[in-house]
mmCIF file of the N, C-alpha and C atoms, coordinates in Angstrom:
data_MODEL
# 
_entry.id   MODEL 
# 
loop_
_atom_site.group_PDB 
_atom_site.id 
_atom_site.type_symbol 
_atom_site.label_atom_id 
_atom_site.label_alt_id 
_atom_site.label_comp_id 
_atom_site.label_asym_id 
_atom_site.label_entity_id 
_atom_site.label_seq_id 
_atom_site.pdbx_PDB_ins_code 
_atom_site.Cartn_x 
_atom_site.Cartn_y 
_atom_site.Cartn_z 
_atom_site.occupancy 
_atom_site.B_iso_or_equiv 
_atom_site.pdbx_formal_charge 
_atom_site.auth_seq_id 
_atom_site.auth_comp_id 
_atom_site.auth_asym_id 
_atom_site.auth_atom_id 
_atom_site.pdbx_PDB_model_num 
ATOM 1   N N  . UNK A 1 1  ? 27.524 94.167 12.735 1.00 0.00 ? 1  UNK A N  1 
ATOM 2   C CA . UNK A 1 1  ? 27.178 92.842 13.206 1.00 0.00 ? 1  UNK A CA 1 
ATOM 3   C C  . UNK A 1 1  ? 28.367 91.903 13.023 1.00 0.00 ? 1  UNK A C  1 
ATOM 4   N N  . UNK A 1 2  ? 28.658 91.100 13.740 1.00 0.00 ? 2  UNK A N  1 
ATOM 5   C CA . UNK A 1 2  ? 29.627 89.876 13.981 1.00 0.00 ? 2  UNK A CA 1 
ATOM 6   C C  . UNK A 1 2  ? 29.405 89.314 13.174 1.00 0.00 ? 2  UNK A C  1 
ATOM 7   N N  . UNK A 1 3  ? 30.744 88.656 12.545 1.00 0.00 ? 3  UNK A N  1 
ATOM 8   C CA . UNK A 1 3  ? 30.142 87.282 11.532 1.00 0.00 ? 3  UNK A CA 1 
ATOM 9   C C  . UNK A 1 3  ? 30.680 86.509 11.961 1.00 0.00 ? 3  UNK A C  1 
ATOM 10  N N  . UNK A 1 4  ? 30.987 86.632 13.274 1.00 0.00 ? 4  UNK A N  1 
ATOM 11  C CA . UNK A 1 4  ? 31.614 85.254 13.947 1.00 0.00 ? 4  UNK A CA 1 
ATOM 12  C C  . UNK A 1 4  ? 30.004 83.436 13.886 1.00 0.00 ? 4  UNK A C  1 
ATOM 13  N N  . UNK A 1 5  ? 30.896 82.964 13.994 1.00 0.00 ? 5  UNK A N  1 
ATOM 14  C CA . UNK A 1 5  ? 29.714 81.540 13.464 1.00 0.00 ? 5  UNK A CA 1 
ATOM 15  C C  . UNK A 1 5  ? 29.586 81.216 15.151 1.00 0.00 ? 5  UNK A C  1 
ATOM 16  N N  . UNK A 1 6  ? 28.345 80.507 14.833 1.00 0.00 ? 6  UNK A N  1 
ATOM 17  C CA . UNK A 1 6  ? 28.008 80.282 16.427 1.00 0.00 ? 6  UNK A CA 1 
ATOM 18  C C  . UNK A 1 6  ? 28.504 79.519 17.390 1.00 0.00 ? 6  UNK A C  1 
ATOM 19  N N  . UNK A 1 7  ? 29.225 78.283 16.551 1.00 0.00 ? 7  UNK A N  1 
ATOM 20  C CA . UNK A 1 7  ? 30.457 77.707 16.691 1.00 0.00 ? 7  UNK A CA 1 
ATOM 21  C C  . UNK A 1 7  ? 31.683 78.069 17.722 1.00 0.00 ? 7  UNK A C  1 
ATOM 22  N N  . UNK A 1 8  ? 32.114 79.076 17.048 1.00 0.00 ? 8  UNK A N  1 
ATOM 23  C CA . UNK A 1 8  ? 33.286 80.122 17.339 1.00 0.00 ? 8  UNK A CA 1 
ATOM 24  C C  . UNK A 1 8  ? 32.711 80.749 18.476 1.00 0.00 ? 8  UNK A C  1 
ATOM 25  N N  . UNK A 1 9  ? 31.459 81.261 18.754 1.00 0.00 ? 9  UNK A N  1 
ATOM 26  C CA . UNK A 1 9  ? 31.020 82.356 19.501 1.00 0.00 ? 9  UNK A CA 1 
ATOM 27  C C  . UNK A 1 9  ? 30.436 81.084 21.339 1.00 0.00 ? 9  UNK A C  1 
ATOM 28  N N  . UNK A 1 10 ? 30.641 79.971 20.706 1.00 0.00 ? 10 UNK A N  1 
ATOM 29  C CA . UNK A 1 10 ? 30.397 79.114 22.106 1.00 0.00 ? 10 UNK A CA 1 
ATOM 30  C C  . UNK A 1 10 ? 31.993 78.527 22.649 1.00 0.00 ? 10 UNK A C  1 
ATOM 31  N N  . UNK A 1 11 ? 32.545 78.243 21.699 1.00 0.00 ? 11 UNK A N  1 
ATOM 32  C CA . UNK A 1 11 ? 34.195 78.440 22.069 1.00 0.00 ? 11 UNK A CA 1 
ATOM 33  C C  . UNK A 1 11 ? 34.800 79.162 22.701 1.00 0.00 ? 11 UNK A C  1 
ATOM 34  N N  . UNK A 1 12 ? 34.610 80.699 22.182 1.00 0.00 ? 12 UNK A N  1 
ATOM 35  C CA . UNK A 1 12 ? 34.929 81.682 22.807 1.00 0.00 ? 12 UNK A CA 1 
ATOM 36  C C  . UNK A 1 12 ? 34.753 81.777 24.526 1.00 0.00 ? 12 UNK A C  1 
ATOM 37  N N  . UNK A 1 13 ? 32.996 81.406 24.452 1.00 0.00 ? 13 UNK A N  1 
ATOM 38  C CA . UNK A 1 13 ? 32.795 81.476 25.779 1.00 0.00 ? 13 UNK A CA 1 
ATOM 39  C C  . UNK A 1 13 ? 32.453 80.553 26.425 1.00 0.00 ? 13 UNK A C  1 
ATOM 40  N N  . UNK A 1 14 ? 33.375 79.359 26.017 1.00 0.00 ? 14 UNK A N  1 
ATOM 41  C CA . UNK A 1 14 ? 33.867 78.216 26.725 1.00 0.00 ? 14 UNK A CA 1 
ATOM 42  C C  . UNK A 1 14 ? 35.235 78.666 27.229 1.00 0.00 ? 14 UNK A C  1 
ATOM 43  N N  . UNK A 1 15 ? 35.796 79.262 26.614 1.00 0.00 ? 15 UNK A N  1 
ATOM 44  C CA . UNK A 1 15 ? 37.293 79.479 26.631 1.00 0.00 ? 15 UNK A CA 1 
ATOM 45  C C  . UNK A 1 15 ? 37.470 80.320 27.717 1.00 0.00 ? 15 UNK A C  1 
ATOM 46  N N  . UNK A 1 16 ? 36.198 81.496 28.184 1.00 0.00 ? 16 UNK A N  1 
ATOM 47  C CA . UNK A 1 16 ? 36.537 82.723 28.919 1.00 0.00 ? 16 UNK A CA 1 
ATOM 48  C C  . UNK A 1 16 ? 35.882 82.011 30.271 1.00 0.00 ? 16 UNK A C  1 
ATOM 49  N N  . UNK A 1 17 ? 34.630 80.577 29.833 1.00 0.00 ? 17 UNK A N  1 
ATOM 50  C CA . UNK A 1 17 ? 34.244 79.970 31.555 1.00 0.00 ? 17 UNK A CA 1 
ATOM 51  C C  . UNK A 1 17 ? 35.583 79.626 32.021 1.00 0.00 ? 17 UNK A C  1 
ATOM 52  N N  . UNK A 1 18 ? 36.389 78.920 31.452 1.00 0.00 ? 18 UNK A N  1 
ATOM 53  C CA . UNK A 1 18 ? 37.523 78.473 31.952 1.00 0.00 ? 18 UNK A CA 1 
ATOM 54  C C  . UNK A 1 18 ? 38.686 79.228 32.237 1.00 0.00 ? 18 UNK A C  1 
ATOM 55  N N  . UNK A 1 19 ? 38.859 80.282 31.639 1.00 0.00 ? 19 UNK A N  1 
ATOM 56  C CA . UNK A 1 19 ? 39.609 81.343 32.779 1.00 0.00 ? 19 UNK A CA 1 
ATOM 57  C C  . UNK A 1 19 ? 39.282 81.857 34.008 1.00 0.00 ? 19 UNK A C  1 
ATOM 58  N N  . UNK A 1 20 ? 37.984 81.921 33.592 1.00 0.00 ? 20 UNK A N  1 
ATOM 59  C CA . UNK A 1 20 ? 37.413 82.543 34.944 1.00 0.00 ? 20 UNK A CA 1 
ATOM 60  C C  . UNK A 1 20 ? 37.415 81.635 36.175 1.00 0.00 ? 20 UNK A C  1 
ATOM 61  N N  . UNK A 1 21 ? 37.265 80.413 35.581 1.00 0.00 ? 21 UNK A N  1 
ATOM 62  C CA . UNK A 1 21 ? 37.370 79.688 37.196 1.00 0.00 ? 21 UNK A CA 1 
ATOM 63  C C  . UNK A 1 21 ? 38.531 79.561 37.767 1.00 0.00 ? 21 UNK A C  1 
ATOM 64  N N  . UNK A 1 22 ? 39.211 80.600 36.822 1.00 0.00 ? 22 UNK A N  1 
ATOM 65  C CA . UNK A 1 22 ? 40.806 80.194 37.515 1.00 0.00 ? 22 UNK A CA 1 
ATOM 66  C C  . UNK A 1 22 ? 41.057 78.874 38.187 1.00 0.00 ? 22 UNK A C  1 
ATOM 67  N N  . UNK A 1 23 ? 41.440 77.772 37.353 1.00 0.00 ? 23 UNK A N  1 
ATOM 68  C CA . UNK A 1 23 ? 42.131 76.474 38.000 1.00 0.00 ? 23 UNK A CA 1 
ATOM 69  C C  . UNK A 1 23 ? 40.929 75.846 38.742 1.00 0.00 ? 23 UNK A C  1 
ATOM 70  N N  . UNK A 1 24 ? 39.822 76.484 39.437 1.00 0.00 ? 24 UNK A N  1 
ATOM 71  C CA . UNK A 1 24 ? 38.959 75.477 40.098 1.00 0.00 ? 24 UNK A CA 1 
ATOM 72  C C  . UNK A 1 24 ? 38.165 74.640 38.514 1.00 0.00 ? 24 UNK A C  1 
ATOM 73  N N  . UNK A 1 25 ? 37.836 73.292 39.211 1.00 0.00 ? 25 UNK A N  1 
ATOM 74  C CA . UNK A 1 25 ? 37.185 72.293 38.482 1.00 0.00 ? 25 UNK A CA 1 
ATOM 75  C C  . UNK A 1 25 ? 35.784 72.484 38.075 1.00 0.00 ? 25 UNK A C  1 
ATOM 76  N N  . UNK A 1 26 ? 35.650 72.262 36.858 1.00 0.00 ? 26 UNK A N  1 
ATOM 77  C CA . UNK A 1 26 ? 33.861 72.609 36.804 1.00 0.00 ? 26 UNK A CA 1 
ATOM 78  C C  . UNK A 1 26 ? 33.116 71.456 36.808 1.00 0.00 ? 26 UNK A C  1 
ATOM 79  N N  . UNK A 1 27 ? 31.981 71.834 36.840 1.00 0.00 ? 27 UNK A N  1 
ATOM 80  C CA . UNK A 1 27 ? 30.626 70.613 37.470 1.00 0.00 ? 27 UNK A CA 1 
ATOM 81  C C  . UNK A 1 27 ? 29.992 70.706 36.203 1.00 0.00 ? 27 UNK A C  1 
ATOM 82  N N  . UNK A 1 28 ? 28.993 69.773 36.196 1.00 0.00 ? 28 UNK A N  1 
ATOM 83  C CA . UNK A 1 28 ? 27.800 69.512 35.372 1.00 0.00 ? 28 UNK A CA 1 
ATOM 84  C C  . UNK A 1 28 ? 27.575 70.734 34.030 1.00 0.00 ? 28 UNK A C  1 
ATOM 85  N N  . UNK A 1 29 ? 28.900 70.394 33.647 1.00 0.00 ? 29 UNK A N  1 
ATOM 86  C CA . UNK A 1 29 ? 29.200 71.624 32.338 1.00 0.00 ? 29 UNK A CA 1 
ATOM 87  C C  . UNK A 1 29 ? 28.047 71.407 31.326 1.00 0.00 ? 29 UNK A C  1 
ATOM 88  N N  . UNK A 1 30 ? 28.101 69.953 30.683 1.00 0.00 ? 30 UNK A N  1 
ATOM 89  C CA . UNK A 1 30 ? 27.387 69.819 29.547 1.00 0.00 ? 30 UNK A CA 1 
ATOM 90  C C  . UNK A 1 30 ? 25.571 70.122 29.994 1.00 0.00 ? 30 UNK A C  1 
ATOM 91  N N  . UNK A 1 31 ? 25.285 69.456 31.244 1.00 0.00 ? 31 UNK A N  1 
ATOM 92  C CA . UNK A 1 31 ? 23.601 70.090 31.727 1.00 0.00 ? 31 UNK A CA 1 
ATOM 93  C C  . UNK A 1 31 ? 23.622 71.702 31.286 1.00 0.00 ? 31 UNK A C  1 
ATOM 94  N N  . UNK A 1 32 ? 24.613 72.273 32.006 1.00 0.00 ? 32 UNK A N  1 
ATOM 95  C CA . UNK A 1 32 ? 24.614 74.011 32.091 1.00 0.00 ? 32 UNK A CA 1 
ATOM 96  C C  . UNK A 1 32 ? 24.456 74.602 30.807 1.00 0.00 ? 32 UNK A C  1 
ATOM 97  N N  . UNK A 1 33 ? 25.354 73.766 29.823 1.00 0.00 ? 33 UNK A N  1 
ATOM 98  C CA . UNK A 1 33 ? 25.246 74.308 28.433 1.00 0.00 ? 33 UNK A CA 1 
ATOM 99  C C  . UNK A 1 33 ? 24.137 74.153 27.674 1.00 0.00 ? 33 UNK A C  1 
ATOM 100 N N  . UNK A 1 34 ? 23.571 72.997 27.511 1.00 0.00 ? 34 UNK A N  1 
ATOM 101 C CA . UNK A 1 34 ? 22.522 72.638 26.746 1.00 0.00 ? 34 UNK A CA 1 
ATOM 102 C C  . UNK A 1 34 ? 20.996 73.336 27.502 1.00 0.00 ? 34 UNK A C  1 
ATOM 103 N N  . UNK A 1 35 ? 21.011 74.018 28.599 1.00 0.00 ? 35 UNK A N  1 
ATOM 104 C CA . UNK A 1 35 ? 20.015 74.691 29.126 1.00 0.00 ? 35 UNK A CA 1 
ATOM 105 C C  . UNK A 1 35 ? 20.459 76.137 28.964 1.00 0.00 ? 35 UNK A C  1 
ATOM 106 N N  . UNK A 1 36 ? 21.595 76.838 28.484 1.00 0.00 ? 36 UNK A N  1 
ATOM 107 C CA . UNK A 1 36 ? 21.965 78.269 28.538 1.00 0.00 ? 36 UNK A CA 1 
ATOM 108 C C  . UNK A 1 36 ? 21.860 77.766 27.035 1.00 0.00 ? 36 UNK A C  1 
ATOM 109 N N  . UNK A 1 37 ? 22.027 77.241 26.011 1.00 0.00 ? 37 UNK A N  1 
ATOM 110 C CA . UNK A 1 37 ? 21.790 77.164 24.674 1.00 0.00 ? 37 UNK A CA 1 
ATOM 111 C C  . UNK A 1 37 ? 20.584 76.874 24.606 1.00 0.00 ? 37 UNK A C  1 
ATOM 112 N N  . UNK A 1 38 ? 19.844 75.933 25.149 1.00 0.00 ? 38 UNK A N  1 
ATOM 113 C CA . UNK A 1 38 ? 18.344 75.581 24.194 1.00 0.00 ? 38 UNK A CA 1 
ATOM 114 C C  . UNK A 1 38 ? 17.337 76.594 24.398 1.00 0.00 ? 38 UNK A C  1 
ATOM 115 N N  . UNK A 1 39 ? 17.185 77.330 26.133 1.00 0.00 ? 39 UNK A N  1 
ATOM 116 C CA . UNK A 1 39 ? 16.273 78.364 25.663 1.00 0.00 ? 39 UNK A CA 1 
ATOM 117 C C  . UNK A 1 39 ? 15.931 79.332 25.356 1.00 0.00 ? 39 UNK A C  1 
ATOM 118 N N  . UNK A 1 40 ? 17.274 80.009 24.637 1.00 0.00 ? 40 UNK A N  1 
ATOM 119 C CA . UNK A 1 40 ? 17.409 80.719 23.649 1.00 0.00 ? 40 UNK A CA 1 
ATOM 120 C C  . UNK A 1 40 ? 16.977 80.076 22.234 1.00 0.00 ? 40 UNK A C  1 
ATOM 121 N N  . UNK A 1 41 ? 17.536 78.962 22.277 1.00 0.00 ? 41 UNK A N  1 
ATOM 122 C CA . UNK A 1 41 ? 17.313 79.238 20.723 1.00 0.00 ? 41 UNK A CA 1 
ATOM 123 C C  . UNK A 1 41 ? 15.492 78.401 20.552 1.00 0.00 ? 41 UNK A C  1 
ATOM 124 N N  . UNK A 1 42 ? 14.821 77.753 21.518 1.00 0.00 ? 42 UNK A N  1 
ATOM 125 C CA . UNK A 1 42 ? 13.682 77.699 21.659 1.00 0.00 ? 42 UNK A CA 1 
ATOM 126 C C  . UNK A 1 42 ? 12.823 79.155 21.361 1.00 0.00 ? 42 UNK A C  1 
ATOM 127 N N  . UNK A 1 43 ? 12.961 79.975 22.108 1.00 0.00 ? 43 UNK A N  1 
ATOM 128 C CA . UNK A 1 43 ? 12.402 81.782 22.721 1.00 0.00 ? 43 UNK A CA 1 
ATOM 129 C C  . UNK A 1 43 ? 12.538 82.056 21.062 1.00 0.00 ? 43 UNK A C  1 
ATOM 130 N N  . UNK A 1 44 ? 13.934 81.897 20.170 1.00 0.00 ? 44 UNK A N  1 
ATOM 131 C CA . UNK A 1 44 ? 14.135 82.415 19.110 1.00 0.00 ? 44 UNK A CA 1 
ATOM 132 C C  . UNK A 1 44 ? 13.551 81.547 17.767 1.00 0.00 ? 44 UNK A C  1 
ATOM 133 N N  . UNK A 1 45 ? 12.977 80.693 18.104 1.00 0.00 ? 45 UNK A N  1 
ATOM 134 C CA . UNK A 1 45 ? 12.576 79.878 16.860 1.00 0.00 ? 45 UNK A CA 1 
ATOM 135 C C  . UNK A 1 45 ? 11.040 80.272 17.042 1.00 0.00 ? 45 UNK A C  1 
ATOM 136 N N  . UNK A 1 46 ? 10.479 79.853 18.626 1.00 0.00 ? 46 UNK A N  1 
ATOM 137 C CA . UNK A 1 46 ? 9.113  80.146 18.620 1.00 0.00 ? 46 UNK A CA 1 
ATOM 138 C C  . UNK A 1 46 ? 8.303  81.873 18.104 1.00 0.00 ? 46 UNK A C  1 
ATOM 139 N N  . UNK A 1 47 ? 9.492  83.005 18.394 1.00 0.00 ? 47 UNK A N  1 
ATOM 140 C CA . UNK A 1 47 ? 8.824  83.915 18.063 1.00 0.00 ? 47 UNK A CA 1 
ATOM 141 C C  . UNK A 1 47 ? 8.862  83.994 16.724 1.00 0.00 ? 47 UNK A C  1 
ATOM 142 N N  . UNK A 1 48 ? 9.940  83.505 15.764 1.00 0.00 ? 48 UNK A N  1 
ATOM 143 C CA . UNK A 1 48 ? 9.445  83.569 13.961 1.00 0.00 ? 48 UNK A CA 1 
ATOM 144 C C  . UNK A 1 48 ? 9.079  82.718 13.804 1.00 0.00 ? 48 UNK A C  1 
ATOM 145 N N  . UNK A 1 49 ? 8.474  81.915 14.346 1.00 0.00 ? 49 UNK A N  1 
ATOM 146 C CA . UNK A 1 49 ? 7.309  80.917 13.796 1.00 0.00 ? 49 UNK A CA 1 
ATOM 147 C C  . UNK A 1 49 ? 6.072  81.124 14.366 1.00 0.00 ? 49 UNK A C  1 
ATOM 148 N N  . UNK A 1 50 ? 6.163  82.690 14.853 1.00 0.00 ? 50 UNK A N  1 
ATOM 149 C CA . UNK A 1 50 ? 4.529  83.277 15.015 1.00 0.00 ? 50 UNK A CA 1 
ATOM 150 C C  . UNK A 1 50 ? 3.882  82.345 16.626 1.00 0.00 ? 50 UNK A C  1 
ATOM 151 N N  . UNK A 1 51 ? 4.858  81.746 17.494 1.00 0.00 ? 51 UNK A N  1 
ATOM 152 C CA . UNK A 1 51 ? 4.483  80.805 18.268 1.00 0.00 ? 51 UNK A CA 1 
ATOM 153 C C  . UNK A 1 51 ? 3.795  79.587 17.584 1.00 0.00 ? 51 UNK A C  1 
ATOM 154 N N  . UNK A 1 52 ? 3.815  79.232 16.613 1.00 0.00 ? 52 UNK A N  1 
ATOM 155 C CA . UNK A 1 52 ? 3.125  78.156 15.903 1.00 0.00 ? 52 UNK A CA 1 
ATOM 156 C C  . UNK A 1 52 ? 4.196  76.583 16.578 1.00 0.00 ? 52 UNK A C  1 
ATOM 157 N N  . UNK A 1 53 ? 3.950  76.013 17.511 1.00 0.00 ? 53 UNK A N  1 
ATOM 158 C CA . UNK A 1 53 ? 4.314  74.868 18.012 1.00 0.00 ? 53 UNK A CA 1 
ATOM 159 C C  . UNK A 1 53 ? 4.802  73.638 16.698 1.00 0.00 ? 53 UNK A C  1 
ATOM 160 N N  . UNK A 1 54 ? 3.862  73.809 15.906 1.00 0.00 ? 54 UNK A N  1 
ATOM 161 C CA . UNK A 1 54 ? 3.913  72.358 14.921 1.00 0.00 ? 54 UNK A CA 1 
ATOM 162 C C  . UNK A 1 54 ? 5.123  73.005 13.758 1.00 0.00 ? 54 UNK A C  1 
ATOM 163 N N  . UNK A 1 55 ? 5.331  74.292 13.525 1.00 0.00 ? 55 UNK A N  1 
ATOM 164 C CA . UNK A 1 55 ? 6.508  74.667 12.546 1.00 0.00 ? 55 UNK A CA 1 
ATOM 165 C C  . UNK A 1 55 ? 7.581  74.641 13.135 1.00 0.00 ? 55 UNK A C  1 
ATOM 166 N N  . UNK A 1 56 ? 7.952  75.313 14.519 1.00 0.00 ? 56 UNK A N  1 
ATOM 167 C CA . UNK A 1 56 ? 9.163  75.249 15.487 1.00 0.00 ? 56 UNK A CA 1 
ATOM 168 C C  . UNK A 1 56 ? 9.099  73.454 15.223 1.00 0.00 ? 56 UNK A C  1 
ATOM 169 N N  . UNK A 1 57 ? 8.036  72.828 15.854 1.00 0.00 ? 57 UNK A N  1 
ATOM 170 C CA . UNK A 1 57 ? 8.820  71.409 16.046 1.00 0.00 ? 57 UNK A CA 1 
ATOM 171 C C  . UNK A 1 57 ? 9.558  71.081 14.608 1.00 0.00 ? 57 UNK A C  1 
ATOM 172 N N  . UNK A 1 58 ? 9.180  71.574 13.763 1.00 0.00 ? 58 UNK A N  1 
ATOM 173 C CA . UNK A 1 58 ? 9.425  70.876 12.537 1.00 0.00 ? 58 UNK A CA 1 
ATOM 174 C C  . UNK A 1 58 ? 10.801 71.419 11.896 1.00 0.00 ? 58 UNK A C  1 
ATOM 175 N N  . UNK A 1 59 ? 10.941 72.776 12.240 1.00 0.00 ? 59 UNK A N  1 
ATOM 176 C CA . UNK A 1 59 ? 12.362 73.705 12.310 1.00 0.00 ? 59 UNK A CA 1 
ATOM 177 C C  . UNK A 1 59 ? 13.026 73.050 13.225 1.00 0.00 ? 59 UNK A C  1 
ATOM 178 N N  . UNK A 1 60 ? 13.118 72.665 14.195 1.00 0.00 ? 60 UNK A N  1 
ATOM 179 C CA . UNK A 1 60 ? 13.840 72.131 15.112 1.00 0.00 ? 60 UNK A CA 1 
ATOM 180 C C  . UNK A 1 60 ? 14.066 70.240 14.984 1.00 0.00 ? 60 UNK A C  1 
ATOM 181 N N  . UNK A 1 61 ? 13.364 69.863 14.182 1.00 0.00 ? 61 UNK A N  1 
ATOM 182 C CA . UNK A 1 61 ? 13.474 68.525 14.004 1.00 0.00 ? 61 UNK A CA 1 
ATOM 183 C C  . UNK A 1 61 ? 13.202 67.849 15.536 1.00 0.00 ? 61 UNK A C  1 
ATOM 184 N N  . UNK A 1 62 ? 12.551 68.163 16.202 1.00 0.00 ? 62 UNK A N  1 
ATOM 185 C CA . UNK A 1 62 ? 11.232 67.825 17.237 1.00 0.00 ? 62 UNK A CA 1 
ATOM 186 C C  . UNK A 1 62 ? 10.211 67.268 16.914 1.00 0.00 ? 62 UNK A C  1 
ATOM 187 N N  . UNK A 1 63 ? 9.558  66.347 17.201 1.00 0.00 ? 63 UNK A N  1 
ATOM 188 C CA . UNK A 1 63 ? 8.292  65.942 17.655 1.00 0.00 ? 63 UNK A CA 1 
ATOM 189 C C  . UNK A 1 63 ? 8.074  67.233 18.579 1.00 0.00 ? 63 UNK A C  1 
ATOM 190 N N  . UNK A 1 64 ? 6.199  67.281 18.128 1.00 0.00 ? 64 UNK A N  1 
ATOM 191 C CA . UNK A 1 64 ? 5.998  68.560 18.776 1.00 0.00 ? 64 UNK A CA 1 
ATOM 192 C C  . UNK A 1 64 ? 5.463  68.250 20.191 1.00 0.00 ? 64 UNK A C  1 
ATOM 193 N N  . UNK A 1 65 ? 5.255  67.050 20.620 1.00 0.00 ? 65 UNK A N  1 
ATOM 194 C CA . UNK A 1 65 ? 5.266  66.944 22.086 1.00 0.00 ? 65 UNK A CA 1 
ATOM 195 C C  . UNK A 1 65 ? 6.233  66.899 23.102 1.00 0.00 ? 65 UNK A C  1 
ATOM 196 N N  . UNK A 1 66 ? 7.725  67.021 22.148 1.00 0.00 ? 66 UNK A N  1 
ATOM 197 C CA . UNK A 1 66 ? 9.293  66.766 22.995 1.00 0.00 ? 66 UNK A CA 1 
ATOM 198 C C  . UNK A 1 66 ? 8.782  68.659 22.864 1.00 0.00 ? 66 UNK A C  1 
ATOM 199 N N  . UNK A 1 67 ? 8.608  68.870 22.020 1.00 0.00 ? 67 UNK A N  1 
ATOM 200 C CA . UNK A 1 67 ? 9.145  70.690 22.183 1.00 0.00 ? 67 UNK A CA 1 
ATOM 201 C C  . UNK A 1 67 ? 7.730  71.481 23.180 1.00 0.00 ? 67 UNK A C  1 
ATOM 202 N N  . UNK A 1 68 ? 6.811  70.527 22.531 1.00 0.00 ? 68 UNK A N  1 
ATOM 203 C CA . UNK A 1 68 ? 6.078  71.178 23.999 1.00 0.00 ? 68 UNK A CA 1 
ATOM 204 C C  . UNK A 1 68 ? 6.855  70.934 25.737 1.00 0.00 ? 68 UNK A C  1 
ATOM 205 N N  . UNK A 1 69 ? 7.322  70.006 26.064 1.00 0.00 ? 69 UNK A N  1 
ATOM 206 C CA . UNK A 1 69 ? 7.934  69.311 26.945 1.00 0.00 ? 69 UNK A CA 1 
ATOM 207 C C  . UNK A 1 69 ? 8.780  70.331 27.236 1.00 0.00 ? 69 UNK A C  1 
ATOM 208 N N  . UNK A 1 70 ? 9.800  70.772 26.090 1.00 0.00 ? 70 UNK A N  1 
ATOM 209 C CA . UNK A 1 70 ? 10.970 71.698 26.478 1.00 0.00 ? 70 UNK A CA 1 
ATOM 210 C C  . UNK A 1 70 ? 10.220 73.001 26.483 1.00 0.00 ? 70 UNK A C  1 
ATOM 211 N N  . UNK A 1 71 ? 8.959  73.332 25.944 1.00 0.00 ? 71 UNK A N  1 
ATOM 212 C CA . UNK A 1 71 ? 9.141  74.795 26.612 1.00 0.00 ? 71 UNK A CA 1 
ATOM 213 C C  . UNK A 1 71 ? 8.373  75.049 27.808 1.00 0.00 ? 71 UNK A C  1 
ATOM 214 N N  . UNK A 1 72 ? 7.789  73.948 28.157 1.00 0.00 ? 72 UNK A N  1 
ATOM 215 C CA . UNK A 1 72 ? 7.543  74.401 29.794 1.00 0.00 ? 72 UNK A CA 1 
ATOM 216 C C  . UNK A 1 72 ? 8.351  73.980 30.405 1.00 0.00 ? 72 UNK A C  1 
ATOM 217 N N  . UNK A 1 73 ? 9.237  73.073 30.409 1.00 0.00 ? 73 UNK A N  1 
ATOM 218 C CA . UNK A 1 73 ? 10.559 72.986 31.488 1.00 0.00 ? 73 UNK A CA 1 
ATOM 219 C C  . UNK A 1 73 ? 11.440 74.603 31.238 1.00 0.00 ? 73 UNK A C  1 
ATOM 220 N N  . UNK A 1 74 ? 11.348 75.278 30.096 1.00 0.00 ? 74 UNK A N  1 
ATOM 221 C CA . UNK A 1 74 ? 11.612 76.761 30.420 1.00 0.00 ? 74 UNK A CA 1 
ATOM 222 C C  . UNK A 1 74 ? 10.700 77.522 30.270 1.00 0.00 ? 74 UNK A C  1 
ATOM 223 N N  . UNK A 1 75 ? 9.758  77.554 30.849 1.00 0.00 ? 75 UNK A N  1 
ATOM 224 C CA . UNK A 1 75 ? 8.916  78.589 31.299 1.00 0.00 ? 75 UNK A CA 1 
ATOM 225 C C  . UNK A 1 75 ? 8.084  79.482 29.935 1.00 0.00 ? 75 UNK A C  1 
ATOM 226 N N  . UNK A 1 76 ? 8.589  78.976 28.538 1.00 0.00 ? 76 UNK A N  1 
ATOM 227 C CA . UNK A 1 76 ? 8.233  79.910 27.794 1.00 0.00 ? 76 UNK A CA 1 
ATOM 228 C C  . UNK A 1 76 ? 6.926  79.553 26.590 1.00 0.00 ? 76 UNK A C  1 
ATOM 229 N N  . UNK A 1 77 ? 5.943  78.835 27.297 1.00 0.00 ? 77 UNK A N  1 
ATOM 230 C CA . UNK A 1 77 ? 4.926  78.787 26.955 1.00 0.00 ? 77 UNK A CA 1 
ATOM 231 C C  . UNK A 1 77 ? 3.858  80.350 27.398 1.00 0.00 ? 77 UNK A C  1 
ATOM 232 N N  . UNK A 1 78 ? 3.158  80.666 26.117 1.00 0.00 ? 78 UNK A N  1 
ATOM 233 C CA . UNK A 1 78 ? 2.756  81.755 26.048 1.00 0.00 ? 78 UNK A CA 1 
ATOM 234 C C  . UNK A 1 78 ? 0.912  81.486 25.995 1.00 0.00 ? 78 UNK A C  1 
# 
């Protein structure tokens, strides 16, 4: 297992979006990121908290009606 920090591991692949676009300009980076980061780590909080809504909000420092909010804008209400 990696002990790279998660930090490092979004750098990284900040570092490799921007090669890849070779020189073209990127768009609406920060939207793209905070939706390829949050519902993961939403998917990953809700399943060890047993899907329990009111502990995720509380792990996540959410109000549990913002985190209800965010997991049907991604689909991962169960």
């Amino acid at each position: 297992m990696s002990k790279m920090s998660i930090e490092e591991c979004i750098r990284e692949s900040l570092q490799d979006y921007f090669r890849d676009l070779d020189g073209t300009d990127p768009a609406n980076m920060y939207d793209m990121l905070i939706r390829l980061v949050e519902r993961p780590l939403l998917d990953v909080v809700m399943h060890k908290a047993d899907q329990n809504q009111s502990c995720a909000a509380e792990w996540l420092g959410l109000n549990r009606n913002t985190l209800r909010k965010k997991l049907t804008e991604h689909q991962l209400l169960k």
